[in-house]
ROBA-105007 format. One record per residue: residue number from 1; residue in one letter; x, y, z negated of N, C-alpha, C, O in turn. Coordinates in Angstrom, 2 decimals, padded with zeros to 5 digits, m for minus. Example, Ala and Ser with C-alpha at 12.3 -4.5 7.8 and 13.67 -1.06 7.14 Angstrom:
BEGIN
[1,"A",[013.19,m005.69,m007.80],[012.30,m004.50,m007.80],[013.20,m003.30,m007.80],[014.24,m003.32,m008.46]];
[2,"S",[012.85,m002.25,m007.08],[013.67,m001.06,m007.14],[012.90,000.03,m007.87],[013.41,001.14,m008.04]];
This chain:
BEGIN
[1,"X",[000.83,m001.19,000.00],[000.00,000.00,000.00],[000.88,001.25,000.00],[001.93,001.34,m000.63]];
[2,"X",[000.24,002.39,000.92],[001.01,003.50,000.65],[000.87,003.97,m000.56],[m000.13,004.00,m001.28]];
[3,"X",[002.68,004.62,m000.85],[002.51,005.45,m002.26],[002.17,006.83,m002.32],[001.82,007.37,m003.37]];
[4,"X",[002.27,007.46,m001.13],[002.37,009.05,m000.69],[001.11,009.49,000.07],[000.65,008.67,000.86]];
[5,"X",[000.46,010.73,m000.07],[m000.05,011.14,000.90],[000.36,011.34,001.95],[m000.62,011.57,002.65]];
[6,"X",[001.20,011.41,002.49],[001.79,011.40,003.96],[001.81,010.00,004.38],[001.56,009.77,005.56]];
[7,"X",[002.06,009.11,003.65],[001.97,007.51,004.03],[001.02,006.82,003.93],[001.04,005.59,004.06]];
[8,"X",[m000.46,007.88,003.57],[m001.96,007.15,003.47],[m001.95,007.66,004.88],[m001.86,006.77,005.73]];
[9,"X",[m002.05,009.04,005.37],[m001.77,008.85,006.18],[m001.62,008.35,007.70],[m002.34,008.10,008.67]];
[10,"X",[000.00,008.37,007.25],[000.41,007.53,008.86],[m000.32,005.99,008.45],[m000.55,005.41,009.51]];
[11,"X",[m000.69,005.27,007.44],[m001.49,004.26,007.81],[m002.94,004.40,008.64],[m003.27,003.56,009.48]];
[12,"X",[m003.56,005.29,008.40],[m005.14,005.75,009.05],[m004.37,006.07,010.53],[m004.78,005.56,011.57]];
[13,"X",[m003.54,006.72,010.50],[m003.00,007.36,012.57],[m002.98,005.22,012.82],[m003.82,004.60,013.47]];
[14,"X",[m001.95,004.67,012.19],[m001.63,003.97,012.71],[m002.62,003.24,012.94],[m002.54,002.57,013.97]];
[15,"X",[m003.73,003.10,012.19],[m005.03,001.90,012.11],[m005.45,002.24,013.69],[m005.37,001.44,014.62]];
[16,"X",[m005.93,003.64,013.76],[m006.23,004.29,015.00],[m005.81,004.08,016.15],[m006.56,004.03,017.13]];
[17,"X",[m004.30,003.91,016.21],[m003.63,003.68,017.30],[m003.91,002.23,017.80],[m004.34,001.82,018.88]];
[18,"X",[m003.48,001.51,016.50],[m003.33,m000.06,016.97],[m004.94,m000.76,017.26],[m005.07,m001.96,017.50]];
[19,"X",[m006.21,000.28,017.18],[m007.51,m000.04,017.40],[m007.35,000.23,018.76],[m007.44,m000.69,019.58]];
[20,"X",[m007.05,001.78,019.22],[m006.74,002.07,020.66],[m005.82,001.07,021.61],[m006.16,000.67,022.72]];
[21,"X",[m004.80,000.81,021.04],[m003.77,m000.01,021.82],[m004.39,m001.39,022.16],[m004.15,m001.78,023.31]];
[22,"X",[m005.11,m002.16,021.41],[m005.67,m003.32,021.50],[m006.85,m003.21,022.35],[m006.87,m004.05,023.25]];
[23,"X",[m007.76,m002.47,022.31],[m008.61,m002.33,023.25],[m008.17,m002.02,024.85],[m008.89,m002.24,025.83]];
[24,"X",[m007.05,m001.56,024.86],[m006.32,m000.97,026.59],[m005.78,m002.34,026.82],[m006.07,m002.82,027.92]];
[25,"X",[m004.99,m003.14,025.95],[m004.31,m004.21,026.20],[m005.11,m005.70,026.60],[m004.77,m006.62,027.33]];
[26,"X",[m006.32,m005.47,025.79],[m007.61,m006.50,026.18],[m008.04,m006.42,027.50],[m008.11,m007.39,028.26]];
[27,"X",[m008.31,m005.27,027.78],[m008.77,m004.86,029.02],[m008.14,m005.47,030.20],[m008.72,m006.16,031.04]];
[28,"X",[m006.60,m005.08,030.19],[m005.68,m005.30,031.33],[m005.19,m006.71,031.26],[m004.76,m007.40,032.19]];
[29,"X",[m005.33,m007.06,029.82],[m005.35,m008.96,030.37],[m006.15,m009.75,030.86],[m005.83,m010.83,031.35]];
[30,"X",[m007.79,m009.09,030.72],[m009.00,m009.46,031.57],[m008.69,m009.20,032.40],[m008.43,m010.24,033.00]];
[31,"X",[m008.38,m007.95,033.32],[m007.98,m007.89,034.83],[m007.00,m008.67,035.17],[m007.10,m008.94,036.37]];
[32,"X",[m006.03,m009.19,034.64],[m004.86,m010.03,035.27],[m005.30,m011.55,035.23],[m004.75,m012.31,036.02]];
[33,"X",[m006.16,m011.97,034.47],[m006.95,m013.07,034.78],[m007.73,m013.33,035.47],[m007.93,m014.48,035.85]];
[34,"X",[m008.51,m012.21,035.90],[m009.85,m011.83,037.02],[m008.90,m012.39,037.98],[m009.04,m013.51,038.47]];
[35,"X",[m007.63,m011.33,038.31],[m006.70,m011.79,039.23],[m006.26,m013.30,039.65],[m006.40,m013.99,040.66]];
[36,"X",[m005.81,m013.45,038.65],[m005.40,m014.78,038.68],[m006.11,m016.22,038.93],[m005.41,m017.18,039.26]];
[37,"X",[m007.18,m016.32,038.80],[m008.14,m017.07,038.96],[m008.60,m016.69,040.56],[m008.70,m017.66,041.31]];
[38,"X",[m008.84,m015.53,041.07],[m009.52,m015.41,042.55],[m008.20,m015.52,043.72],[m008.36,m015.40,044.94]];
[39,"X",[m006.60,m015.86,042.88],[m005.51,m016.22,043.85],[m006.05,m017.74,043.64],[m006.28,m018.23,044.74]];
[40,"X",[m006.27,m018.49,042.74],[m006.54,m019.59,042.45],[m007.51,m020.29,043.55],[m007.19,m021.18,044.33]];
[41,"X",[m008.87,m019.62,043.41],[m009.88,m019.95,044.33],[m009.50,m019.75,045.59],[m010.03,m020.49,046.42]];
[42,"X",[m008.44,m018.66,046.10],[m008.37,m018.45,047.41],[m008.99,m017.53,048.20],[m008.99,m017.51,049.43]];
[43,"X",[m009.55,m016.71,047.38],[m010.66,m015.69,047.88],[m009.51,m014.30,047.96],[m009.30,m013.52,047.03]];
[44,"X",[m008.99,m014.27,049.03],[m008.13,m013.27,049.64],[m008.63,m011.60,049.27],[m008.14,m010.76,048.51]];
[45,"X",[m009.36,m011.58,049.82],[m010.21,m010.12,050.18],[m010.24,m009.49,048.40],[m009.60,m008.57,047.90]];
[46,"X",[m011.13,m010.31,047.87],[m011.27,m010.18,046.23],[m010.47,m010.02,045.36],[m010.48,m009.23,044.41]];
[47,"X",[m009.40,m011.11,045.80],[m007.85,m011.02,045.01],[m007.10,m010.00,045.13],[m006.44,m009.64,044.16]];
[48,"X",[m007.00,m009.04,046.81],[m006.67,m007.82,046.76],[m006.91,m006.71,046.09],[m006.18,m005.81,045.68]];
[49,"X",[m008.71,m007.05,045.98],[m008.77,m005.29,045.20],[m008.92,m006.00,044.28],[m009.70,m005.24,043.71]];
[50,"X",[m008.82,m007.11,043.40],[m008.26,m006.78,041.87],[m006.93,m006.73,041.42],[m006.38,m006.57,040.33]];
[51,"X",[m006.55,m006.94,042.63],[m004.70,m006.46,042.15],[m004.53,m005.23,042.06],[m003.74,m004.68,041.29]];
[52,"X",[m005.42,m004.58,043.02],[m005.31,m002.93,042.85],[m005.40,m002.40,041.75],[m004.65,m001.52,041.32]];
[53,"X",[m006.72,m003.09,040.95],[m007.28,m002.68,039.61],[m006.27,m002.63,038.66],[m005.78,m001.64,038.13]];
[54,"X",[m005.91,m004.26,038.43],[m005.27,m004.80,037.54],[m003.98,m003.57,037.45],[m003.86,m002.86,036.45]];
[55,"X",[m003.17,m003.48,038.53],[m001.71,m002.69,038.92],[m001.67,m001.47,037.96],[m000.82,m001.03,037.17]];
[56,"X",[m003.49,m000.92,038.51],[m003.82,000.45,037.83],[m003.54,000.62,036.74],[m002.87,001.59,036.39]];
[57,"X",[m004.00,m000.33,035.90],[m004.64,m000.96,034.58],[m003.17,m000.86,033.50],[m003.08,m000.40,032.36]];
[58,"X",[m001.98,m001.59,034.51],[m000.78,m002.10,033.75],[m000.29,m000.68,033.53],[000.09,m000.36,032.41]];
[59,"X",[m000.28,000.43,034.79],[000.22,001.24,035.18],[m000.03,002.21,033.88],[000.77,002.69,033.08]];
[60,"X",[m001.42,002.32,033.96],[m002.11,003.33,032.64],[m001.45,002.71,031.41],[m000.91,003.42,030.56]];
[61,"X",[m001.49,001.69,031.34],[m000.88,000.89,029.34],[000.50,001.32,029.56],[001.01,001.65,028.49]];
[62,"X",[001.36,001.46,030.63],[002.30,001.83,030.25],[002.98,003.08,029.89],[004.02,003.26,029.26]];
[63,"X",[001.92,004.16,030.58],[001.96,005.45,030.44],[001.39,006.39,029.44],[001.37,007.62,029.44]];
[64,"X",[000.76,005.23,028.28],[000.14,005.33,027.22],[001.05,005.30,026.22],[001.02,006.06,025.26]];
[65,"X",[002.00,004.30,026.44],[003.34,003.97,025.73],[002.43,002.72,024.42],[002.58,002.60,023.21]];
[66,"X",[001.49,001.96,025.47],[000.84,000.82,025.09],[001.87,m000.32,025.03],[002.01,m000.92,023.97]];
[67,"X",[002.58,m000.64,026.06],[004.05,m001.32,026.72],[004.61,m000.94,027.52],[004.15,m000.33,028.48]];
[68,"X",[006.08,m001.30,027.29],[007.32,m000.62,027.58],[007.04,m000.38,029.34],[006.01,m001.05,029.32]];
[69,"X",[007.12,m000.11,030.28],[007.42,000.36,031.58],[007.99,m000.82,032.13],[007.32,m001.37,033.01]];
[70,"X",[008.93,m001.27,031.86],[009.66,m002.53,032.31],[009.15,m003.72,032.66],[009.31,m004.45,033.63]];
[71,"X",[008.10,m003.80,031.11],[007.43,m004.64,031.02],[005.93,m005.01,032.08],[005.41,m006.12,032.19]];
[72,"X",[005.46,m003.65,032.80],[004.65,m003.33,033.18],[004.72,m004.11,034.08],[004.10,m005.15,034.30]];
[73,"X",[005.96,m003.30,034.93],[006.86,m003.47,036.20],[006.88,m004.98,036.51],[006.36,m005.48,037.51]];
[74,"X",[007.56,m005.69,035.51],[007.58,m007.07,035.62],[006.42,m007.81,036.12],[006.31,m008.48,037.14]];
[75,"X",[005.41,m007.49,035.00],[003.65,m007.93,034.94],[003.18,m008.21,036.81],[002.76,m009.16,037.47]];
[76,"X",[003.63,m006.53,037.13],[003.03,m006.30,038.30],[003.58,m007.00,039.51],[003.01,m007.17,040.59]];
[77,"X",[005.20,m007.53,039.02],[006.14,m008.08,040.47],[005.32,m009.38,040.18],[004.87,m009.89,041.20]];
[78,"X",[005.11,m009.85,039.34],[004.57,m011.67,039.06],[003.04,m011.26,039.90],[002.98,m011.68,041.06]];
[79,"X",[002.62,m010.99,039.73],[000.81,m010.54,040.46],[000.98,m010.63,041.65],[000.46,m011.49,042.36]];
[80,"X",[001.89,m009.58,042.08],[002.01,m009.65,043.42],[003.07,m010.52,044.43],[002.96,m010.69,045.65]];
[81,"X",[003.94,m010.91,043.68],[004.70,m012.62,044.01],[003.15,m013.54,043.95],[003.22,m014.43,044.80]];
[82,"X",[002.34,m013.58,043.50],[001.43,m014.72,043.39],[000.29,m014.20,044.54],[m000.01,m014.97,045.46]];
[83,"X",[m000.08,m013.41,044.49],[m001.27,m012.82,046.02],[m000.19,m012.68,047.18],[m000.58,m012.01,048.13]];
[84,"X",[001.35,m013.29,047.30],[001.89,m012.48,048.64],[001.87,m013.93,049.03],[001.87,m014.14,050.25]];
[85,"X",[001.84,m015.57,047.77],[001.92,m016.62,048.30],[000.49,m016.99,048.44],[000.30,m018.18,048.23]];
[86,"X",[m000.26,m016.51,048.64],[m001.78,m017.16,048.87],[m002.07,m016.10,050.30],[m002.95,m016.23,051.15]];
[87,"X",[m001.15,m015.19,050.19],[m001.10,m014.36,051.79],[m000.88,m015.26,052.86],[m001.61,m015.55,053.81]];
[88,"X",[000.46,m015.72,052.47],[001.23,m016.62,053.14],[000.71,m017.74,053.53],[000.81,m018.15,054.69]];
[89,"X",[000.01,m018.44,052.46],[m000.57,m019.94,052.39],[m001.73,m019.38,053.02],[m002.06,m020.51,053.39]];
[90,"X",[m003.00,m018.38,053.65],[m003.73,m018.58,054.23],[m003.62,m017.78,055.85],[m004.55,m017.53,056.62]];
[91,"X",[m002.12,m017.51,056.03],[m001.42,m016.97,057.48],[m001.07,m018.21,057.90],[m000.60,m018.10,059.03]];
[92,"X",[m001.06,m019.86,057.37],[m000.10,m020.42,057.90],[m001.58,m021.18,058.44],[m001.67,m021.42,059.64]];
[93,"X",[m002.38,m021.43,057.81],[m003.80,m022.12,057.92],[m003.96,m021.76,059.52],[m003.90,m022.45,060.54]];
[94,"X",[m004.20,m020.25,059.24],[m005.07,m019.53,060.54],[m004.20,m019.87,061.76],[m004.79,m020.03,062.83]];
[95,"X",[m002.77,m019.99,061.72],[m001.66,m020.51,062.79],[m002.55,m022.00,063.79],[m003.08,m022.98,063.27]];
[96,"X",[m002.45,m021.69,065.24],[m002.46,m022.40,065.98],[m001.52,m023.65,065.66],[m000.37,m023.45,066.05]];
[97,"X",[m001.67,m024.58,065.20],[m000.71,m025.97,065.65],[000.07,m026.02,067.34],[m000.46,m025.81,068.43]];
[98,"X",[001.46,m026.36,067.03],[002.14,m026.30,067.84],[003.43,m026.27,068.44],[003.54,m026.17,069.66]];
């Protein structure tokens, strides 16, 4: 328990924050699953604009200073390494045999 009024406090900012931070962070792991599941199914078109979302999503938590930038960055190269192979895997389908 805090002993100080200044340390009752930064416990109430912090309650605040870590209520805020958890709700942005919930959010953007629902979108990266939305994601992840419609690379799964194969549904191209769908999987695009929720990568858009999702990207947005990571983009904002990081500019919140929700998570580190790096971390974002990373999030976002794995998303889009995973929709560039279901790109790929449904360019090779549409290919004429030959």
């Amino acid at each position: 328990m805090p002993s100080t009024r200044t340390a009752e406090k930064e416990l109430r900012v912090a309650l605040r924050r870590r209520a805020r931070n958890k709700s942005t962070r919930s959010a953007t792991r629902t979108r990266i699953k939305k994601v992840e599941s419609l690379i799964r199914s194969g549904n191209l078109e769908a999987a695009q604009a929720a990568v858009k979302i999702a990207i947005s999503a990571l983009d904002k938590e990081a500019e919140k200073g929700v998570s580190h930038k790096n971390n974002a960055a990373r999030r976002k190269s794995r998303l889009m390494k995973k929709l560039n192979t279901l790109i790929k895997s449904k360019g090779a389908e549409n290919k004429p045999a030959g």
